[in-house]
Structure formats: structure tokens, C-alpha cells
C-alpha positions in Angstrom: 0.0 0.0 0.0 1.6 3.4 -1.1 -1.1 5.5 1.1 -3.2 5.0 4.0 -5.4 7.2 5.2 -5.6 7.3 9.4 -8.7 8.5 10.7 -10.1 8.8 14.2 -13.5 7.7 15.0 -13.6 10.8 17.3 -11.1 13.3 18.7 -8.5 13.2 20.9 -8.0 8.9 21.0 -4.2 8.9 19.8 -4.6 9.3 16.1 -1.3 11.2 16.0 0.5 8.6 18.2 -0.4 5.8 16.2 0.6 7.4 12.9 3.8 7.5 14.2 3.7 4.0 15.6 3.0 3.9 11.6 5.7 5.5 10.4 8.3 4.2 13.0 7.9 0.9 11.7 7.9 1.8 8.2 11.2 4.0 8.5 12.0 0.7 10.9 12.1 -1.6 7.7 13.8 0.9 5.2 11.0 2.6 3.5 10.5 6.0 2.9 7.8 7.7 4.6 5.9 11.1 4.0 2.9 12.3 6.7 0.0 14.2 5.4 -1.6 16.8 7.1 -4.6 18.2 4.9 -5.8 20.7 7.7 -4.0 21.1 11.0 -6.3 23.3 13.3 -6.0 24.7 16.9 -1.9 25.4 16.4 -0.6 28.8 16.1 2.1 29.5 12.9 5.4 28.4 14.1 4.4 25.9 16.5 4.3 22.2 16.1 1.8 20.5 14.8 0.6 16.7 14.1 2.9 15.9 11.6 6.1 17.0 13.4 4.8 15.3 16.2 5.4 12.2 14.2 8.3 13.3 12.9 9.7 14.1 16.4 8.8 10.1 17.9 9.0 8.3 14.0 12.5 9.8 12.9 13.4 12.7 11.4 14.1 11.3 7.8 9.9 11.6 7.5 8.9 14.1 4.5 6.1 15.8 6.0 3.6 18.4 4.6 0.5 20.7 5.6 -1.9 21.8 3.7 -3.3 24.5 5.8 -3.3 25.7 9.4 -6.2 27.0 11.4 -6.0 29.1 14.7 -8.7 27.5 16.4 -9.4 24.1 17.5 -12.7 23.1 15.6 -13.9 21.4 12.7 -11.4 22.6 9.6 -14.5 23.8 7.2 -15.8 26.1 10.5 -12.3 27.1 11.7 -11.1 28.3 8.0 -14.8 30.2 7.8 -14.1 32.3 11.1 -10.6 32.7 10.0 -11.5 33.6 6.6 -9.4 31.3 5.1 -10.0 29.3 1.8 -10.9 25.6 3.1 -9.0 22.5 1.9 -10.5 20.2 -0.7 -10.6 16.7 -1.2 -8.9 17.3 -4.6 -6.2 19.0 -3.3 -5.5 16.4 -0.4 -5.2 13.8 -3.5 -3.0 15.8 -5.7 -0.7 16.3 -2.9 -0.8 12.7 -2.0 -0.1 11.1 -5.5 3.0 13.8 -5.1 4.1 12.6 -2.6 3.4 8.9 -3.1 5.5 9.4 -6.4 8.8 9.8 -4.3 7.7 7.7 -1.5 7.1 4.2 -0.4 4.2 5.6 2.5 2.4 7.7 2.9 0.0 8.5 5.4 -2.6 10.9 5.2 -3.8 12.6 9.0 -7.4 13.5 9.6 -8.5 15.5 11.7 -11.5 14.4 14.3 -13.8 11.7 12.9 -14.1 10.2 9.1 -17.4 12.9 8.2 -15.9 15.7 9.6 -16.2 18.9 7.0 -13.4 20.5 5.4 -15.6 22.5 3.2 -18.9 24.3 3.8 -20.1 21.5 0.8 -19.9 18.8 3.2 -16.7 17.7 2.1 -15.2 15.3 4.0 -12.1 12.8 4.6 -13.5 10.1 3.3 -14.2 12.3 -0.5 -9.9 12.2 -0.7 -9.5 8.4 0.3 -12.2 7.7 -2.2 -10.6 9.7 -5.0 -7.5 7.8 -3.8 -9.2 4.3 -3.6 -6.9 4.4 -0.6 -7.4 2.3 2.8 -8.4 3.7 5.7 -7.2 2.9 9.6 -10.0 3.1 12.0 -7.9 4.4 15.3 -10.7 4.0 18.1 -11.0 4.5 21.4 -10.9 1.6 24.1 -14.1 2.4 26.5 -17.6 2.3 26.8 -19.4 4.2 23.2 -16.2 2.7 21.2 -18.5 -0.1 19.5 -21.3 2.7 18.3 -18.5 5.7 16.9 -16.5 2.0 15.0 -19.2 0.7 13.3 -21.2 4.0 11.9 -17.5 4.7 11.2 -17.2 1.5 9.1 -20.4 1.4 7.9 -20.0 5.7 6.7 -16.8 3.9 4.5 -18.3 1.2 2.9 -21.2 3.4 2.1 -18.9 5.0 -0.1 -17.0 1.8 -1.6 -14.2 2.2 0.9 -12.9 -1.0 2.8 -11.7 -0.3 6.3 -7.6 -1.1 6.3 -8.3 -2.0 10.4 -9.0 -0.7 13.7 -6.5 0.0 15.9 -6.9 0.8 19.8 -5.0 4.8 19.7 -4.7 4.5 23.9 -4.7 1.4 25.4 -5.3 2.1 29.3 -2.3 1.5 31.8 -5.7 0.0 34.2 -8.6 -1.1 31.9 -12.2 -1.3 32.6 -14.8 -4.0 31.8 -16.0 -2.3 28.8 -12.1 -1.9 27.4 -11.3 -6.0 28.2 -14.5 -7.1 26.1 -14.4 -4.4 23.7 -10.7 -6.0 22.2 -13.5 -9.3 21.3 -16.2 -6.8 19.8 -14.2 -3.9 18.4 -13.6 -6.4 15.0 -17.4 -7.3 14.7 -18.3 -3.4 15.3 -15.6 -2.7 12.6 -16.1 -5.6 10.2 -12.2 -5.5 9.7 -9.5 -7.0 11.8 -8.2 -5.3 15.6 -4.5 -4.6 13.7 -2.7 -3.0 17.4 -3.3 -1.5 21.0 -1.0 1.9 21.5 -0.4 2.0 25.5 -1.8 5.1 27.2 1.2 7.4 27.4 3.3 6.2 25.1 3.6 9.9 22.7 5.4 10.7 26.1 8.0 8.3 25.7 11.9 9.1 24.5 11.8 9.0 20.9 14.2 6.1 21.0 12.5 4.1 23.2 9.0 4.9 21.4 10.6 3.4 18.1 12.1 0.1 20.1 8.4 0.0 21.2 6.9 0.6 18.3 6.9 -2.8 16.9 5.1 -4.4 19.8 1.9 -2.3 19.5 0.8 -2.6 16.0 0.0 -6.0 14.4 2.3 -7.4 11.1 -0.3 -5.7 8.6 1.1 -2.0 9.9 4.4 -4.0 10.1 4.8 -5.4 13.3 5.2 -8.4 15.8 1.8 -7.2 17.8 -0.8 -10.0 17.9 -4.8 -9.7 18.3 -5.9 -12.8 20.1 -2.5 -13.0 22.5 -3.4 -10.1 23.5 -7.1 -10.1 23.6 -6.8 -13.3 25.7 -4.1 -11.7 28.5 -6.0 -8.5 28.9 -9.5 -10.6 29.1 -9.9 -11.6 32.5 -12.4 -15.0 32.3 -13.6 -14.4 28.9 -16.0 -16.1 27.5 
């Protein structure tokens, strides 16, 4: 796969972090890697957003490119209204991917928020740009209770539109999980109708660099290019399943 798109089935459940899980792995096995940020909002100019957060825990030799930059943290169709800034299209997300993709081996495109959130005022979402792509998509989902709900309308929103979830992927993995987080590792497949491909540990953007790459393998499974495995795990974290 020369791109994959990564999107969140909400905010805030360690998209960014598992990108660079991602991209650790890929830099890892010699390929060359470029990060895709279509619309990074919420960041001021000159400070650091998504994609050199990757860059900072994946390795520096990652290409990495913005499309635009919001001031404030909201959806990027409403923050480049009240900023009165042109929006991003799904066009332009593609164009700059097959660029990229032309001098790369992987690349990995960054939402921002859920799958259906606008980037234009037409309703133009993430999902428009994988499709133009006929690129994958990785699910990264939250482990708690509401993870099954946000997964499948997720999945179910991509096949609508003759996209095939890639996988879901767990973006924070708690250091103490609940009920809901041991059986949701058994259900969050069936909710996605696509394989559980990793589990990132809570905490782990805050790790050393170095030590987040060493790690990096053991999170993800061998589709995302590493050792990680679904029902090992699903059975040590599963207290008396059934």
C-alpha cells in the first residue's frame, strides 16, 4: 500500500501517536515515509503540529507536509470560515498525495476528528480524498464504553462510499482497563467488520523517541508491520472471557 489514510473515530483517542507508531515501523524496515496533514487546526504559525509530532517520535528522515493551518481548535471547514481562510479540498488532499506517493514508499494521510468531519462548507469530508484515492483507511478508536457505536457508523460511513476499512487500531490502550475496554478487544472487529490490527499504551507519545521506536513494533500488528498479535493479547487482557 503506497497510502493510507488514518482517521479517528472521534477526537483526541491517539490518532497522531499511532501514525507514528506507523511510520516508525515503516522508517524501521527501510521505506520511505511522508505524513499528510490536509488541515492542522487549533496550532498557532510556528508551533508544532501533528505531523512534526510524528516526525519528532517516527524519525526525522519523514517528509512531512501541511496543507493549511487553522487558529482554532474546531472542525477545519468552521475554523477556516471564522478565520476567513480558503478551506481544503478533497482534490487537493489527493493531488498532494499522489505527489508525494510518487517519491515515497508511504504515505500516510492525517485527519483531523472523525471520518465525516467537513473540510468544506459542501460537506466535504475525509473520506471524499480516500475515495478519489481508492486508498485504505485505519480506524484508530477508542478503548471504553461508546467505542462499538463511533467503530461501526465509522465502518459502515466507509463502505457506504465503496471504501474498505484497512483495520481498527486501539489509539490509547489504558495502563488500568475497565470491563468495557477488556471485552471491547473481542467486539471492536465485529463493530468494525475488519481486523483489531494493534493496541498503542496510554502514554506512550510521552515516551523518549528512541525508546517509542524500540516499542513501536510491539503495538501494532504485522499488517502495519509489526510483531503485535490480536488474540494474545485479547486473551491476556481478558480476565475469564467467554
Amino acid at each position: 500500500m503506497t497510502v493510507i489514510v488514518v482517521s479517528g473515530t472521534g477526537t483526541e483517542i491517539g490518532k497522531t501517536v499511532t501514525t507514528a507508531a506507523v511510520a516508525a515501523l515503516a522508517l524501521a524496515a527501510g521505506r520511505s515515509v511522508a505524513v499528510l496533514k490536509p488541515a492542522q487546526t487549533g496550532v498557532a504559525p510556528g508551533e508544532p503540529g501533528d505531523a512534526q509530532e510524528v516526525t519528532r517520535l517516527a524519525g526525522d528522515e519523514i517528509t512531512t507536509l501541511e496543507l493549511a493551518r487553522f487558529p482554532e481548535p474546531l472542525a477545519p471547514n468552521t475554523a477556516a470560515r471564522r478565520a476567513g481562510m480558503a478551506p481544503v479540498r478533497p482534490y487537493e488532499v489527493a493531488e498532494a498525495a499522489q505527489k508525494l506517493a510518487a517519491g515515497h514508499d508511504l504515505v500516510l494521510i492525517e485527519g483531523a476528528g472523525g471520518l465525516l468531519v467537513r473540510y468544506d462548507d459542501e460537506g466535504a469530508t475525509l473520506a471524499d480524498a480516500a475515495r478519489l484515492l481508492t486508498a485504505p483507511v485505519l480506524m484508530v478508536a477508542p478503548a471504553g464504553l461508546g467505542t462499538l457505536n463511533t467503530t461501526a457508523l465509522t465502518a459502515e460511513a466507509l463502505r457506504a462510499r465503496a471504501l474498505e476499512p484497512l483495520g481498527v487500531t486501539i489509539g490509547s490502550w489504558p495502563a488500568a482497563p475497565d470491563l468495557a475496554s477488556h471485552c471491547n478487544l473481542a467486539d471492536l472487529p465485529q463493530a468494525a467488520g475488519a481486523p483489531l490490527l494493534g493496541a498503542v499504551p496510554q502514554g506512550a507519545g510521552a515516551l523518549a523517541p528512541d525508546d517509542f521506536r524500540a516499542r513501536a513494533g510491539g503495538w501494532l500488528g504485522p499488517e502495519l508491520g509489526g510483531t503485535w498479535n490480536s488474540a494474545a493479547f485479547t486473551a491476556r487482557e481478558t480476565p475469564g472471557a467467554r
